[in-house]
C-alpha positions as CSV (number, residue, x, y, z in Angstrom):
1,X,4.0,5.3,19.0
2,X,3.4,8.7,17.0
3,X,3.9,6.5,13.6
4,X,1.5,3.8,14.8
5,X,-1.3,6.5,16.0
6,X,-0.7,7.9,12.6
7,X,-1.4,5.1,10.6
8,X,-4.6,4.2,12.6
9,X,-6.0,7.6,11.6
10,X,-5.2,7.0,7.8
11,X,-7.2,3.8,8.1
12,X,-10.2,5.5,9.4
13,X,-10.6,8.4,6.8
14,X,-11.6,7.5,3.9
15,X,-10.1,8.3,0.5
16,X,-11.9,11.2,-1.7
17,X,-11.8,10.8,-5.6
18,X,-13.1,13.2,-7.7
19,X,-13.8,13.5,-11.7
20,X,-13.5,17.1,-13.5
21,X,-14.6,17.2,-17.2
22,X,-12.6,19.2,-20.0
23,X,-14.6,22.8,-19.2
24,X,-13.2,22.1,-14.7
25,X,-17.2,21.4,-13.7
26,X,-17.3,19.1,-11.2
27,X,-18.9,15.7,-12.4
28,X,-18.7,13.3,-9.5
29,X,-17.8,12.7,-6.4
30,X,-17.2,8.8,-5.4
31,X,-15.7,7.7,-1.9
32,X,-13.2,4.5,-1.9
33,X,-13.7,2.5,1.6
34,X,-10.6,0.0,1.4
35,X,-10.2,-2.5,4.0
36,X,-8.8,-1.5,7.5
37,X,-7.5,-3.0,10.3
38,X,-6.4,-2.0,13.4
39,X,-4.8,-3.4,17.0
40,X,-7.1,-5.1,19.4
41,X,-6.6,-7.1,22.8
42,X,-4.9,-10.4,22.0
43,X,-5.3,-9.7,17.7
44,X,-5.7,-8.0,14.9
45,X,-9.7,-6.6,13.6
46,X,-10.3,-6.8,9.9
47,X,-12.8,-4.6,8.3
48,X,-14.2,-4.2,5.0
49,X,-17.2,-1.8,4.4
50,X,-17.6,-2.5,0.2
51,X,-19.7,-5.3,0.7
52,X,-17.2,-7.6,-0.9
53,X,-15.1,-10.4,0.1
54,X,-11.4,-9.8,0.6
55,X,-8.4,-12.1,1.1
56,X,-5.9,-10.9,4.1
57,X,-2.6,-12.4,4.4
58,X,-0.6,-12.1,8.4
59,X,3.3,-12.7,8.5
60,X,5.2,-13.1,11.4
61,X,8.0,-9.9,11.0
62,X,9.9,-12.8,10.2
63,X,8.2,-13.4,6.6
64,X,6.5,-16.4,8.0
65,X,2.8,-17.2,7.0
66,X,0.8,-16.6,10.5
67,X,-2.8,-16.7,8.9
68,X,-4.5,-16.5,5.5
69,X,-8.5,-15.0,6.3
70,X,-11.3,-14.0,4.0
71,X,-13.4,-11.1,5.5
72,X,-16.9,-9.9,4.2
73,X,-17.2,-7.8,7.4
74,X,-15.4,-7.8,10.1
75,X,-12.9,-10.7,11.7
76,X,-10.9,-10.5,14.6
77,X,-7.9,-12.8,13.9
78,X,-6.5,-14.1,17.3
79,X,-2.6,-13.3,17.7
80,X,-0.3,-13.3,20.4
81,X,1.8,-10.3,21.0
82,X,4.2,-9.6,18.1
83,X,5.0,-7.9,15.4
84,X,2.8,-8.8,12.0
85,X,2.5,-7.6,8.2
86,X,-0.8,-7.6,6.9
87,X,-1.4,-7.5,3.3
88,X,-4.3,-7.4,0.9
89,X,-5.2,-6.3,-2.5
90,X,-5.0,-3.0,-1.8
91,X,-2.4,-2.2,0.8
92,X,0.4,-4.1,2.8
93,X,0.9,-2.4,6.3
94,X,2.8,-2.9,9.6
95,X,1.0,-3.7,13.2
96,X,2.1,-4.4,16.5
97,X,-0.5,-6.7,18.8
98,X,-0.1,-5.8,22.6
């Protein structure tokens, strides 16, 4: 429960990145929102916040292929209780629908 909680919160903050030039000054400052997802009654909400499209693939814990979605916004991708690896581009993470 502590593990899952945890990785919720890491979905939710975004990621910092920061240039420094040869003399330390600070040049920029540029946040990364990568796609999240988290549990929801009966499935799974996808989330992207770049303003592009992204490709999500669901497995059963099993391996097998549940769904294949593309997500502009946000989806919520109907599921029965299980659990289901989700993978994109940028991450591939664990979930358990309730």
């Amino acid at each position: 429960m502590t593990l899952a909680i945890a990785a919720c919160l890491a979905f939710w903050m975004p990621a910092m990145l920061s240039a420094q030039s040869a003399d330390d000054d600070l040049v920029t400052s540029v946040t990364t929102s990568a796609p999240m997802m988290k549990a929801v009654s009966q499935g799974i909400e996808l989330t992207v916040t770049d303003g592009e499209t992204h490709h999500f693939y669901i497995y059963s814990i099993t391996g097998q292929m549940v769904k294949s979605v593309d997500v502009a916004e946000s989806v919520t991708v109907d599921l029965p209780q299980g659990y289901y690896i989700v993978k994109c581009k940028d991450w591939s993470k664990k979930i358990v629908v309730r």
